[in-house]
C-alpha positions in Angstrom: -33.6 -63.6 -50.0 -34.0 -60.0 -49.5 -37.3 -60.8 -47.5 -36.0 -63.5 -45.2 -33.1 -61.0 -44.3 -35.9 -58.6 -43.6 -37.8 -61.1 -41.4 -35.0 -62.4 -39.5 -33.7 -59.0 -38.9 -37.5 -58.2 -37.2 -37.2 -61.5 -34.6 -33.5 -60.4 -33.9 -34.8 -56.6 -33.4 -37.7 -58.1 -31.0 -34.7 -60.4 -29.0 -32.8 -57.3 -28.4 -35.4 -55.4 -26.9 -36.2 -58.8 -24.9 -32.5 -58.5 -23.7 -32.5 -54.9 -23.0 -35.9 -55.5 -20.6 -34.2 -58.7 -19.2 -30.8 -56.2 -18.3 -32.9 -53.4 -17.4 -36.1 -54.8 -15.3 -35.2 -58.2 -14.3 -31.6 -57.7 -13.0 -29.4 -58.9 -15.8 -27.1 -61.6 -15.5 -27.9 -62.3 -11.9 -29.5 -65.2 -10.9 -30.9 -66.8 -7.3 -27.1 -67.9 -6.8 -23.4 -66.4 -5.7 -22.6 -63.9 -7.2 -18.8 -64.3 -10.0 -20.2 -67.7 -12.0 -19.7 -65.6 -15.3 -21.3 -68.7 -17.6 -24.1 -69.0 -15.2 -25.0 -65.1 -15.5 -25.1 -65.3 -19.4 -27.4 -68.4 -19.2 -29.6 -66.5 -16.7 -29.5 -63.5 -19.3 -30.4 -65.7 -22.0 -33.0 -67.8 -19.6 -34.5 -64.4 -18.8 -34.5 -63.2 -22.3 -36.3 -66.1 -23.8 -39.3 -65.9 -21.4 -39.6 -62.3 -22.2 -39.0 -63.2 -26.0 -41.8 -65.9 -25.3 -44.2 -62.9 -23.7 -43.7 -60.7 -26.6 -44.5 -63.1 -29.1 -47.4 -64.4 -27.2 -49.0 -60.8 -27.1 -47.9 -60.1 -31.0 -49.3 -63.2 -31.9 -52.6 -63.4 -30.3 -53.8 -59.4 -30.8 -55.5 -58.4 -33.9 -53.9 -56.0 -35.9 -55.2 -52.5 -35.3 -55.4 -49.9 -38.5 -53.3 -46.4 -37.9 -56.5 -45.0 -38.2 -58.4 -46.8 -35.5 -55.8 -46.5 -33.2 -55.7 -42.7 -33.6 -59.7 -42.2 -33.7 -59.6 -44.2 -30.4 -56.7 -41.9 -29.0 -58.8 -39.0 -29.5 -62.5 -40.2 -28.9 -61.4 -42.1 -25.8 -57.5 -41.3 -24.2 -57.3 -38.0 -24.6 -60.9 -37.2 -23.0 -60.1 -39.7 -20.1 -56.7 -37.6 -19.6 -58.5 -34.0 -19.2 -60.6 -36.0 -16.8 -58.0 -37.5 -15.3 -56.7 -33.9 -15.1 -59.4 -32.5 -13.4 -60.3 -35.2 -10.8 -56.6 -35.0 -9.8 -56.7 -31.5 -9.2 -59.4 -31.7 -7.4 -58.2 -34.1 -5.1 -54.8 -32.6 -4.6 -56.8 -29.5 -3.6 -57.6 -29.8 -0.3 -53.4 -31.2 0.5 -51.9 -28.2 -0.4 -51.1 -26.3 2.8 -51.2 -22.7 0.8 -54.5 -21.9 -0.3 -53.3 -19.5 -2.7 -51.2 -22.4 -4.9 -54.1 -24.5 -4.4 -56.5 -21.8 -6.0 -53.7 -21.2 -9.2 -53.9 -24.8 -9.6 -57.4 -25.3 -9.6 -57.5 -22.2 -12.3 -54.9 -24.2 -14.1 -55.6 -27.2 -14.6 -59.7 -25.6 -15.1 -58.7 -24.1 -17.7 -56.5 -26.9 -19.4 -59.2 -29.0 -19.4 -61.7 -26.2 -20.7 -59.2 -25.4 -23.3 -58.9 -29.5 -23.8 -62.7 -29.7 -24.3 -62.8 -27.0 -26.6 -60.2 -28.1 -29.2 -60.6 -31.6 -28.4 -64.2 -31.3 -29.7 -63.6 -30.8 -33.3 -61.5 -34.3 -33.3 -64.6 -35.8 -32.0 -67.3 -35.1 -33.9 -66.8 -36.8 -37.3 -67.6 -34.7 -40.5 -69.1 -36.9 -43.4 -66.4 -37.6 -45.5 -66.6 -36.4 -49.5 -66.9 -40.1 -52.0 -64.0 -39.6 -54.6 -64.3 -42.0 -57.1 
């Protein structure tokens, strides 16, 4: 019993959040008609709810499940590299908009040495040590 209670407190958690996205992305209780049809909003809450219940479950349903540890060795041998990039080639860019040269030049300096600083800690996550067998 104690496990059913867990599971159907997990669906209900995951309809929630489906009605909080429905209020907050897709307009809430309004629907394509006039505006004061209370029962007609809730059904269009619900409506709206449901198909993003149904997307949800769809995506939880189909993915593989990913390890903790997978998840962060991909964070740092993949996202965090493609930020600092992201970093620099934005800074780059915004470079020549910047009507004062002198902000442009701090930014540059900034954002150079973010990503150098980036690189440089950020290297030691990279490279994998071999790991000690404990048996």
């Amino acid at each position: 019993m104690k496990f059913a209670m867990f599971y159907a407190a997990e669906f209900i958690h995951a309809f929630v959040i489906c009605i909080l996205t429905a209020v907050l992305f897709l307009g809430g209780w309004r629907g394509l008609g006039e505006p004061g049809y209370e029962l007609f909003g809730f059904l269009m809450l619900m409506a709206k709810s449901v198909a993003v219940y149904a997307l949800v479950m769809l995506i939880r349903n189909t993915l593989p499940r990913i390890r903790i540890d997978h998840m962060m060795a991909f964070n740092w041998k993949f996202l965090v590299p493609l930020s600092l990039v992201n970093l620099l080639v934005v800074m780059f860019l915004a470079r020549p908009f910047v009507p004062d040269y002198a902000a442009a030049e701090a930014l540059v300096a900034q954002g150079g040495l973010a990503g150098l600083l980036g690189a440089i800690f950020g290297a030691g996550f990279i490279a994998e040590l071999p790991r000690a067998v404990v048996l």
